[in-house]
OpenMM code with the backbone's topology and positions (N, CA, C; nanometers):
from openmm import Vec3, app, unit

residues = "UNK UNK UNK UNK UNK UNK UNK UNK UNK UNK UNK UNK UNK UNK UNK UNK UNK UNK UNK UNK UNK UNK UNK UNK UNK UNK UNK UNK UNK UNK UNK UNK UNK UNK UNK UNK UNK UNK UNK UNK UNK UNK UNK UNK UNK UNK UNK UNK UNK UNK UNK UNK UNK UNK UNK UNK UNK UNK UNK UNK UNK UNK UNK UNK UNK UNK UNK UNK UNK UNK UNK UNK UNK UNK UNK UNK UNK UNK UNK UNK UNK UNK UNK UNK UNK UNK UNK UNK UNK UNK UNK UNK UNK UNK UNK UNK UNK UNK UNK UNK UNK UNK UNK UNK UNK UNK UNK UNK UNK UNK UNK UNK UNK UNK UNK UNK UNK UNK UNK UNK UNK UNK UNK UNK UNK UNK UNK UNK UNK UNK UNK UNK UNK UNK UNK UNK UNK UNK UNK UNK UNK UNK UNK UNK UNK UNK UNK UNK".split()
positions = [
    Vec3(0.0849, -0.1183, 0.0000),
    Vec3(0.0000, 0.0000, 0.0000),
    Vec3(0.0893, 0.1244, 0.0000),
    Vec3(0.0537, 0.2235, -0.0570),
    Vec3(0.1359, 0.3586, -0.0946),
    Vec3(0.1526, 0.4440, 0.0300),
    Vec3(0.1600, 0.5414, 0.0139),
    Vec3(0.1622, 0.5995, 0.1369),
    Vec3(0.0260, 0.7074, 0.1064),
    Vec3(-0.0681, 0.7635, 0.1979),
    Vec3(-0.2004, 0.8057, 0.2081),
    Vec3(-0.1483, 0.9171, 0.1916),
    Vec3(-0.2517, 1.0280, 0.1325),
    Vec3(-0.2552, 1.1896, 0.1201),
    Vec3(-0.1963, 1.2447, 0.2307),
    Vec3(-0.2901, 1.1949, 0.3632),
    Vec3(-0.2619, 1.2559, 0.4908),
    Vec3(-0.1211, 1.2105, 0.5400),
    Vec3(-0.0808, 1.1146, 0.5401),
    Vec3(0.0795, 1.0850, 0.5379),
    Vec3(0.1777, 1.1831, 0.4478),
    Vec3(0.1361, 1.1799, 0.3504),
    Vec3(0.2329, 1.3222, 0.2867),
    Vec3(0.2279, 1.4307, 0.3012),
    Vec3(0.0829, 1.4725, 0.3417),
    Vec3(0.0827, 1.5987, 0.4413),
    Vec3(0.1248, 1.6554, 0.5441),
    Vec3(0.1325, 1.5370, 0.6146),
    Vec3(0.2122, 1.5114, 0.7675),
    Vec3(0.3869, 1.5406, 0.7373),
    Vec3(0.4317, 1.4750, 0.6165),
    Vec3(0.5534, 1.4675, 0.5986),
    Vec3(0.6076, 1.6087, 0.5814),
    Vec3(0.5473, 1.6660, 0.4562),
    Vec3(0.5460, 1.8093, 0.4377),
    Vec3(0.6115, 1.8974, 0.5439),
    Vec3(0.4816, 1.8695, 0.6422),
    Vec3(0.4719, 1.9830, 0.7470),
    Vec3(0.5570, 1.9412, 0.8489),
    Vec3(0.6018, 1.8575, 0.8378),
    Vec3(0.7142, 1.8394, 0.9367),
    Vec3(0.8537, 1.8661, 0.8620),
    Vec3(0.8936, 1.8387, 0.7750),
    Vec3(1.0196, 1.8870, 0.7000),
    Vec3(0.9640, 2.0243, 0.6512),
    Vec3(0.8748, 2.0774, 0.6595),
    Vec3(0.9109, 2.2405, 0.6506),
    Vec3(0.9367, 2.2957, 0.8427),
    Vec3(0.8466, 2.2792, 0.9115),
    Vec3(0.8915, 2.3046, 1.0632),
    Vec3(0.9846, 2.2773, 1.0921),
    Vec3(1.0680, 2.1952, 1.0622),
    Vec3(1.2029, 2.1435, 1.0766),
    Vec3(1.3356, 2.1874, 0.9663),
    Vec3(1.2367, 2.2650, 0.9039),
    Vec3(1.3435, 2.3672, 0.8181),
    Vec3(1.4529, 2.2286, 0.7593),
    Vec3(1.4245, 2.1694, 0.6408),
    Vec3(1.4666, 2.0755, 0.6304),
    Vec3(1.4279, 1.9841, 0.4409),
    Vec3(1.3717, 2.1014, 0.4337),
    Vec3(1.2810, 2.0650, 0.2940),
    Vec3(1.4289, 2.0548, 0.1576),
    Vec3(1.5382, 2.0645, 0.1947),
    Vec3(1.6328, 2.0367, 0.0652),
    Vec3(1.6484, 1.8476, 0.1396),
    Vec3(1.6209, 1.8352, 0.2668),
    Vec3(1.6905, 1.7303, 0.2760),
    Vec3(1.5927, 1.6120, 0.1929),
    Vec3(1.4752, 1.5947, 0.1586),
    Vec3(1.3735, 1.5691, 0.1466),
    Vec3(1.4090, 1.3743, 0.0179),
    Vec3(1.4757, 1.4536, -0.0424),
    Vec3(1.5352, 1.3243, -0.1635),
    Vec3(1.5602, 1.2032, -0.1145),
    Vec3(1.6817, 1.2866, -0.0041),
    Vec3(1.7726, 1.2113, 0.0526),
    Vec3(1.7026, 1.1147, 0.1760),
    Vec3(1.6231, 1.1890, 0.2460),
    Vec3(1.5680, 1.0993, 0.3746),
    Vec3(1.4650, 0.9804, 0.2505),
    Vec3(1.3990, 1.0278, 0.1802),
    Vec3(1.3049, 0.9366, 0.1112),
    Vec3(1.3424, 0.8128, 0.0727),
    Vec3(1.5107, 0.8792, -0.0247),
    Vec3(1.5817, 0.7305, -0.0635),
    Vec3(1.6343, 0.6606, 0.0743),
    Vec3(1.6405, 0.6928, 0.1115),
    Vec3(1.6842, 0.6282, 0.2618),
    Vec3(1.6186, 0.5736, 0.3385),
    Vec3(1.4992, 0.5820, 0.3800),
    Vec3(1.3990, 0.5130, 0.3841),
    Vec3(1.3337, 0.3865, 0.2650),
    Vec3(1.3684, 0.4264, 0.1560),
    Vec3(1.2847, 0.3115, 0.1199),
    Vec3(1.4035, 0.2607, 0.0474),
    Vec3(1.5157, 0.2356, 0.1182),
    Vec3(1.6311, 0.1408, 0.0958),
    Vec3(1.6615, 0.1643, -0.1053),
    Vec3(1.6700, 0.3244, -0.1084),
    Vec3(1.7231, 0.3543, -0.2978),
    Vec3(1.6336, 0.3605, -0.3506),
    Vec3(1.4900, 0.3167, -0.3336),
    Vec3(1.4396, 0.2753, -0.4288),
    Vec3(1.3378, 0.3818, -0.5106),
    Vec3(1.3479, 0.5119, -0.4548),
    Vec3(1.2671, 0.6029, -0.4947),
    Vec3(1.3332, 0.7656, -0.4298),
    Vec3(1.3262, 0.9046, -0.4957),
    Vec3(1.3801, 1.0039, -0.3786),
    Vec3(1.2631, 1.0757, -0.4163),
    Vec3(1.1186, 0.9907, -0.4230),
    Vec3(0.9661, 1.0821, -0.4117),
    Vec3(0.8969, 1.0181, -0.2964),
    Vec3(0.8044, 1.1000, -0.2678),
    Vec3(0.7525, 1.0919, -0.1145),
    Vec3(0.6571, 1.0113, -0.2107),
    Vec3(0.5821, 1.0183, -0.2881),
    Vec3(0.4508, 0.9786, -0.3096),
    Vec3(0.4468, 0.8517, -0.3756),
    Vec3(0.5871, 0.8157, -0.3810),
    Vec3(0.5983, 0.6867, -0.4223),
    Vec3(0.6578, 0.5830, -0.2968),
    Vec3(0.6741, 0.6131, -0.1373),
    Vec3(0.6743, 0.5708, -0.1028),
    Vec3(0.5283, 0.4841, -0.0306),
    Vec3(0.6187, 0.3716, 0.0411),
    Vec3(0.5219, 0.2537, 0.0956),
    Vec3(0.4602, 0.3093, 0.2012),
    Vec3(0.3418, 0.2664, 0.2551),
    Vec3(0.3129, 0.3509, 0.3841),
    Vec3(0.3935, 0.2842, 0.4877),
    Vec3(0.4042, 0.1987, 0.5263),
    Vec3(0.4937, 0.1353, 0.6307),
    Vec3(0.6469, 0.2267, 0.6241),
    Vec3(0.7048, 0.2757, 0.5385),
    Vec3(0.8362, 0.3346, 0.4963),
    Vec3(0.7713, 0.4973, 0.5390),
    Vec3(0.6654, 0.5272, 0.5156),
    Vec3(0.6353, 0.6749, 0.5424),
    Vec3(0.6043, 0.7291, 0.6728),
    Vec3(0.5623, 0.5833, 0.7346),
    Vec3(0.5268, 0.5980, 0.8753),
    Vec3(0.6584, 0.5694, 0.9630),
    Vec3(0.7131, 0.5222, 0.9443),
    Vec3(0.8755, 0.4968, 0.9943),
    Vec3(0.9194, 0.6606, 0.9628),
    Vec3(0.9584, 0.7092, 0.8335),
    Vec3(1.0166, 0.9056, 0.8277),
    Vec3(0.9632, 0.9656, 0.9330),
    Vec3(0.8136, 0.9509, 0.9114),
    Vec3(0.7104, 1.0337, 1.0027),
    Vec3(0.7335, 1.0119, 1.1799),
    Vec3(0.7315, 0.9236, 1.2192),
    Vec3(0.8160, 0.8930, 1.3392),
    Vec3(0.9178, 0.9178, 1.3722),
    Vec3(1.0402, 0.9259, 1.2986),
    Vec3(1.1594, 0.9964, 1.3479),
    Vec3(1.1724, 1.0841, 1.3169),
    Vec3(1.0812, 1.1918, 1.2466),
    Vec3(1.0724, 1.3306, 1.2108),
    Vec3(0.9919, 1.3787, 1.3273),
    Vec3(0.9161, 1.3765, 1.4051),
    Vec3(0.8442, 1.3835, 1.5084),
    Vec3(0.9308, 1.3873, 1.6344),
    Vec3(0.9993, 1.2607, 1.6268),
    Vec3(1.0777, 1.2543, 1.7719),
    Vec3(1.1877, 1.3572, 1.7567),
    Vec3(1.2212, 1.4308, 1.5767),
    Vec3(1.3035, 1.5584, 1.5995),
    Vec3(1.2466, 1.5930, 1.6424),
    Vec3(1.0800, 1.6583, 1.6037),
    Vec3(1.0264, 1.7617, 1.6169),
    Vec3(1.0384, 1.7885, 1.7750),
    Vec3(0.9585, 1.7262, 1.8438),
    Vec3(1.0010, 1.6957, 2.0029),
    Vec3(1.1229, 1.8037, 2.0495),
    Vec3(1.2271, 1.7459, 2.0152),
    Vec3(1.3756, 1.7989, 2.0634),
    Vec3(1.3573, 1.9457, 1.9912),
    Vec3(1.3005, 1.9700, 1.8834),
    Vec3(1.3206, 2.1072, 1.8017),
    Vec3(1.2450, 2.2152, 1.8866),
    Vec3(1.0841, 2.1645, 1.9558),
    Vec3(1.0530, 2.2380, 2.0411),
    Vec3(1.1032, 2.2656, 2.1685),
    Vec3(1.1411, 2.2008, 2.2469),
    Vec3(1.2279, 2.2235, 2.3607),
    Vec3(1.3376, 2.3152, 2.3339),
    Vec3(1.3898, 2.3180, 2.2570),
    Vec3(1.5100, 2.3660, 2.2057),
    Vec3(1.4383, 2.5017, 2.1280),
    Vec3(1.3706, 2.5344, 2.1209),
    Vec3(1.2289, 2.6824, 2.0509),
    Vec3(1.2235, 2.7406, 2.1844),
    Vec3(1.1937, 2.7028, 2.2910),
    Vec3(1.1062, 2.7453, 2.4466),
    Vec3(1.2529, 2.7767, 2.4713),
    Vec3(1.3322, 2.6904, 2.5002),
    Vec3(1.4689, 2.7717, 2.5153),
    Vec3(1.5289, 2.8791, 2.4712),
    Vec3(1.5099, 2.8602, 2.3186),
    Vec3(1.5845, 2.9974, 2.2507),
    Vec3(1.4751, 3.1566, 2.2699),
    Vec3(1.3277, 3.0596, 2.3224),
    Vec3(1.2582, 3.2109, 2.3675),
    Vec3(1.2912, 3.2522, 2.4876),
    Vec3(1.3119, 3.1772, 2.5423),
    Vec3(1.3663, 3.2105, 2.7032),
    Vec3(1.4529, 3.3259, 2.6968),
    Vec3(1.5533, 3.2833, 2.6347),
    Vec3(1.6794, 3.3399, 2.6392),
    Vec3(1.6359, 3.5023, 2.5183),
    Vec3(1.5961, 3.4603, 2.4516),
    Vec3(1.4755, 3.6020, 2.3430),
    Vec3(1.4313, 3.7313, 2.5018),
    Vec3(1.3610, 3.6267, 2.5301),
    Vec3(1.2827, 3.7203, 2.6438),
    Vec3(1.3652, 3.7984, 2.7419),
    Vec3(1.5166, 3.6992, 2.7877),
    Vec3(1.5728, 3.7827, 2.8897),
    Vec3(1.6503, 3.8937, 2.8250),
    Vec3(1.6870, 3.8403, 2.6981),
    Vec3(1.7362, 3.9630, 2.6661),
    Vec3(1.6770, 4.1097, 2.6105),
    Vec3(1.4969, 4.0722, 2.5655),
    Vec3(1.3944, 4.1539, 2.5507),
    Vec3(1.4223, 4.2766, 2.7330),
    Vec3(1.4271, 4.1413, 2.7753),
    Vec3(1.4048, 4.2523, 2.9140),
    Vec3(1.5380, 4.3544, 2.9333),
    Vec3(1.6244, 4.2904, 2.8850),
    Vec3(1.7133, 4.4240, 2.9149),
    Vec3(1.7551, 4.4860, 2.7625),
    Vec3(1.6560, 4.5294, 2.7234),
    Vec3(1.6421, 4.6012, 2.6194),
    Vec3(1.7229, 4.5957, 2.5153),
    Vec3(1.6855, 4.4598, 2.4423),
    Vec3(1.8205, 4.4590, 2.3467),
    Vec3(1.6728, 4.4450, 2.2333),
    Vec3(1.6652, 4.5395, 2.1871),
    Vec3(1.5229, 4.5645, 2.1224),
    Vec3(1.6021, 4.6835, 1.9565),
    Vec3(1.5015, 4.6041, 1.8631),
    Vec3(1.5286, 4.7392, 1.7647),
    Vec3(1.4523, 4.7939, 1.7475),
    Vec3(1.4605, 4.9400, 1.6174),
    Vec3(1.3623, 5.0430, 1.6568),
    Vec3(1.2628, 5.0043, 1.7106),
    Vec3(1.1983, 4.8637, 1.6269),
    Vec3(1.0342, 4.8776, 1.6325),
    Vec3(1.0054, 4.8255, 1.7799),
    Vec3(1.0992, 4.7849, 1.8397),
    Vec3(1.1008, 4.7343, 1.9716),
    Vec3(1.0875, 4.6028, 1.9749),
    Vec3(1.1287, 4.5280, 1.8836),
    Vec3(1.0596, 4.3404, 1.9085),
    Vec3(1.2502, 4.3480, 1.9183),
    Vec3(1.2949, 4.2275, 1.9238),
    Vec3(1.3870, 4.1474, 1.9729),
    Vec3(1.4826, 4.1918, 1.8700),
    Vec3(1.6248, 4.2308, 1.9113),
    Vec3(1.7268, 4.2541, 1.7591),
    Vec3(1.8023, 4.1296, 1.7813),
    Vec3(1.7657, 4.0231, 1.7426),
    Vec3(1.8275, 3.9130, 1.6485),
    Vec3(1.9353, 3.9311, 1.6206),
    Vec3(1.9780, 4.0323, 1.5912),
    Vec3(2.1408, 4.0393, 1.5225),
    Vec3(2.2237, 4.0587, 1.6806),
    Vec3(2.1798, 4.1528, 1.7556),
    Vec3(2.2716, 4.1573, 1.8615),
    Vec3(2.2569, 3.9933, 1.9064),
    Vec3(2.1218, 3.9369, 1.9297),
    Vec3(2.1011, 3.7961, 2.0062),
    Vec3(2.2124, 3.7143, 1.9662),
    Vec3(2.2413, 3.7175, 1.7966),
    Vec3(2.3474, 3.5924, 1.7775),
    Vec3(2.4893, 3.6753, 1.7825),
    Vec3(2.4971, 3.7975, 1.8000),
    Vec3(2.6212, 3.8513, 1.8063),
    Vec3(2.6808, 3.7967, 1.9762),
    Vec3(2.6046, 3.8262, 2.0812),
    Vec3(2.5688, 3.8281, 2.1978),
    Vec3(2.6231, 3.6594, 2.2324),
    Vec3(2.5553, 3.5460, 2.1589),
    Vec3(2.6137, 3.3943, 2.1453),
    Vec3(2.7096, 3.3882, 2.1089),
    Vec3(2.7678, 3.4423, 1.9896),
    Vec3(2.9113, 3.4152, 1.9308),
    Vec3(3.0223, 3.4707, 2.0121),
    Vec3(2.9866, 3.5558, 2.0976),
    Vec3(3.0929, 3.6600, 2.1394),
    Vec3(3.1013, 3.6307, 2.3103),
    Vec3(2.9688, 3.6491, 2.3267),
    Vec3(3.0140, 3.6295, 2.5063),
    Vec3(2.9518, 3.4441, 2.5566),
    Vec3(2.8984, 3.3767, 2.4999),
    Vec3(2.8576, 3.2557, 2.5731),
    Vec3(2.9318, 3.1323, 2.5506),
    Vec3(2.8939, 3.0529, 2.3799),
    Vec3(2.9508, 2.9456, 2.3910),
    Vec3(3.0317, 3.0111, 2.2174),
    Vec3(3.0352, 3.1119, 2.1749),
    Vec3(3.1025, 3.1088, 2.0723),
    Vec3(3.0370, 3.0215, 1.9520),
    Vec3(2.9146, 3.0427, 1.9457),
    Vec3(2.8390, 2.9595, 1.8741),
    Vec3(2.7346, 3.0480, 1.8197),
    Vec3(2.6801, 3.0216, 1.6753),
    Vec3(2.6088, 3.0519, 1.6070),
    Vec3(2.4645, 3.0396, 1.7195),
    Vec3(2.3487, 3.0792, 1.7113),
    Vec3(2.2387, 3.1213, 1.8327),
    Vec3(2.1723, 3.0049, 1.7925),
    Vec3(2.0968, 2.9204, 1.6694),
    Vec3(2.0557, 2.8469, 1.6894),
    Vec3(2.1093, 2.7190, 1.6253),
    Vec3(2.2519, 2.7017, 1.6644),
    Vec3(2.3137, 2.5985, 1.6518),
    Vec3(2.3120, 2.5346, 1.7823),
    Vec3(2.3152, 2.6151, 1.9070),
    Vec3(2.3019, 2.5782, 2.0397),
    Vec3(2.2245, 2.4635, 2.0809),
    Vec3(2.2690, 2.3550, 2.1560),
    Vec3(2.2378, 2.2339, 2.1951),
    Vec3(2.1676, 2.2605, 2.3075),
    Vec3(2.0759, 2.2079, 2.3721),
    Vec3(1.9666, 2.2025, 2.5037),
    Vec3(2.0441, 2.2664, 2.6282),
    Vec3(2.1463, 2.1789, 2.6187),
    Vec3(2.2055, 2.1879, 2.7460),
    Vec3(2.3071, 2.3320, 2.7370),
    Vec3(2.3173, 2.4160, 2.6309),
    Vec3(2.4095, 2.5087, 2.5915),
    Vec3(2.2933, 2.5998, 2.6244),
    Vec3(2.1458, 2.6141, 2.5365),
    Vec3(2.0521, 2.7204, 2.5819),
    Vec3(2.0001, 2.7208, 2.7027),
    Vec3(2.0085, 2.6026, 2.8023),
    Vec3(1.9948, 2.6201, 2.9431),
    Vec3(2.0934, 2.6836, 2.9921),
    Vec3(2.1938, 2.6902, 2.9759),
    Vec3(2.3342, 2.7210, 3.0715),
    Vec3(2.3340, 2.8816, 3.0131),
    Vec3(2.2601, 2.8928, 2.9006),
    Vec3(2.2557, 3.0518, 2.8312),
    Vec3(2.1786, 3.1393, 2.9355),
    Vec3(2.0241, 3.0521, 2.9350),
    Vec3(1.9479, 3.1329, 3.0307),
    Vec3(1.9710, 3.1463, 3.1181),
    Vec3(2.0771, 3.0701, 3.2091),
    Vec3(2.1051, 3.0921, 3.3820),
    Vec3(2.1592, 3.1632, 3.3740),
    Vec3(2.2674, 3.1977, 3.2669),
    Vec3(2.3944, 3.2870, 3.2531),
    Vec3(2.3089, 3.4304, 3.3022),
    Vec3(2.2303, 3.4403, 3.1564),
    Vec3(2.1698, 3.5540, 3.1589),
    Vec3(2.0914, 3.5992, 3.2595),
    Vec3(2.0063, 3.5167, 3.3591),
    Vec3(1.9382, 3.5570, 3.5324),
    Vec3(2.0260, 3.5830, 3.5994),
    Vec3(2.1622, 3.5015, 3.5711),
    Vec3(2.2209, 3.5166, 3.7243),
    Vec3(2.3579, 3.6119, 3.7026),
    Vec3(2.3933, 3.6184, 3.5721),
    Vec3(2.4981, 3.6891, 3.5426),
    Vec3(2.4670, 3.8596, 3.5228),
    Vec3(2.3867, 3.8197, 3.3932),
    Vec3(2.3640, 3.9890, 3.3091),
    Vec3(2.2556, 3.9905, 3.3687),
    Vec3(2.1639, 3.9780, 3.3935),
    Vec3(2.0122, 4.0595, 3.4514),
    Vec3(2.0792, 4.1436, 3.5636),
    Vec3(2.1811, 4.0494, 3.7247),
    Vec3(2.1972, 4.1942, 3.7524),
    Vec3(2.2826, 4.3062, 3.7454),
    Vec3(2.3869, 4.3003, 3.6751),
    Vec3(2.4942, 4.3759, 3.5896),
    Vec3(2.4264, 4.4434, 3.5232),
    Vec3(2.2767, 4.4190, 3.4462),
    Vec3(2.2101, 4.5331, 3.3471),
    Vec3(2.1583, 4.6094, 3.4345),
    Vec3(2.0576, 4.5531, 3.5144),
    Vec3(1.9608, 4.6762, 3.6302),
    Vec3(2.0460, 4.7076, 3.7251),
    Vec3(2.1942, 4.6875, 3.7830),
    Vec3(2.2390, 4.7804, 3.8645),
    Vec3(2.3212, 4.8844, 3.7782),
    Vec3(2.3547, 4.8966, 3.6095),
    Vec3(2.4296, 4.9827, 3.5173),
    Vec3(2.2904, 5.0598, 3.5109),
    Vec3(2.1567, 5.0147, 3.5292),
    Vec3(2.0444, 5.0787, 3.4490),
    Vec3(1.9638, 5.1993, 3.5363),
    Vec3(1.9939, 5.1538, 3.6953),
    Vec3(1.9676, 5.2318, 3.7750),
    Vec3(2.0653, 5.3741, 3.7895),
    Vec3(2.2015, 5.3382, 3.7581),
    Vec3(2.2869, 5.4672, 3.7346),
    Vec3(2.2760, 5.5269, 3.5952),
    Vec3(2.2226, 5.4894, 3.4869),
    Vec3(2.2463, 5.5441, 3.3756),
    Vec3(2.0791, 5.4931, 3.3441),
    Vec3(1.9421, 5.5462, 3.3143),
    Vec3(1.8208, 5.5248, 3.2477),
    Vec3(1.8372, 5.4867, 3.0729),
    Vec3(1.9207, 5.5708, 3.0780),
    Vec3(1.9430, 5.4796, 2.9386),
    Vec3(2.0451, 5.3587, 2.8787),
    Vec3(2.0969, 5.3212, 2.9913),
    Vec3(2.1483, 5.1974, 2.9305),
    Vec3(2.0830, 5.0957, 2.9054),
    Vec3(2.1348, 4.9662, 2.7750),
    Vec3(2.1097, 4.9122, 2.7619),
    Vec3(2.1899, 4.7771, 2.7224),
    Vec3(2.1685, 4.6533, 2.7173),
    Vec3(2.2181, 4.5550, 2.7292),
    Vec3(2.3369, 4.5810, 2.5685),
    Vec3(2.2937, 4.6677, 2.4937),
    Vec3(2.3741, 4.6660, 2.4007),
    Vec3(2.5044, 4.7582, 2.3851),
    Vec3(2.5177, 4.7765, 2.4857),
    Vec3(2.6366, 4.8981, 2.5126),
    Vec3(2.7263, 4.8108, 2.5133),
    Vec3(2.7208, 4.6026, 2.5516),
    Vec3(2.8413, 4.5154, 2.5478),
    Vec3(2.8883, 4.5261, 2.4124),
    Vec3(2.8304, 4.5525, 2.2733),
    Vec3(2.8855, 4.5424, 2.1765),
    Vec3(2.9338, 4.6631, 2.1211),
    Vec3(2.9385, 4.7639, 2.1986),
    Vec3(2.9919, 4.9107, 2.2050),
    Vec3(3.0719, 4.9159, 2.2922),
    Vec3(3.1019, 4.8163, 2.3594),
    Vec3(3.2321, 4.8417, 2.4111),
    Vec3(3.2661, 4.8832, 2.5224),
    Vec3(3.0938, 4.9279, 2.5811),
    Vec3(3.0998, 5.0223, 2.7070),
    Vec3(3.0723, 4.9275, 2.8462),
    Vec3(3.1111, 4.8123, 2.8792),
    Vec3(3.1367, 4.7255, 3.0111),
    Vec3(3.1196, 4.8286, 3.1260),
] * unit.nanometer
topology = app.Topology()
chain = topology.addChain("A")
for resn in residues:
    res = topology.addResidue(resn, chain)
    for name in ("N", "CA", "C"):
        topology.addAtom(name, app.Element.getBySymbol(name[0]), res)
């Protein structure tokens, strides 16, 4: 039996959430041992096997999302914001590469964005609000200006 509509739908939407849609050939032939690099020509037994270990990424991909908001948020709080005020992204992965693990922001492993967020409660949260109480306008981005 082939694999069902709703099985390729499922597949879809999990290799796009998983940012993953060039890999798509490759997991297919791999799954069905060469014999095809189209989804719609796979077996359902072969589609439900992808679909299962695309899932148990997905799993790890969200945990690893709640983390990288965590760490979004603490640094929201000490105002590492652009004009429009949502989150500047560019300082966030400047901020990873430079002061934490020297790592691209969402290359970071579970246990790297946990050790990020403690950093950031227990390290910089109060280094920002005791710089923030002497100066109203500082902000968390004065580290990439140089101003410690």
């Amino acid at each position: 039996m082939l694999i069902t509509p709703a099985q390729n739908r499922r597949l879809h939407q999990l290799l796009n959430k998983l940012h993953i849609n060039d890999m798509k050939e490759e997991l297919v032939e791999n799954y069905t041992e060469h014999r095809t690099t189209h989804s719609s020509q796979m077996e359902y037994r072969e589609a439900m096997q992808l679909i299962k270990s695309l899932e148990l990424n997905d799993k790890g991909y969200d945990e690893l999302d709640k983390l990288r908001k965590k760490v979004i948020s603490g640094m929201i709080e000490m105002w590492a914001v652009d004009d429009k005020g949502k989150a500047d992204m560019h300082f966030i992965y400047w901020f990873s590469l430079n002061y934490i693990h020297k790592k691209q922001f969402n290359s970071l492993t579970k246990s790297e964005l946990t050790e990020m967020v403690s950093i950031i409660n227990k390290r910089f949260m109060p280094w920002f609000f005791k710089n923030k109480e002497q100066n109203p306008d500082f902000t968390i981005k004065a580290l990439k200006d140089g101003k410690k």
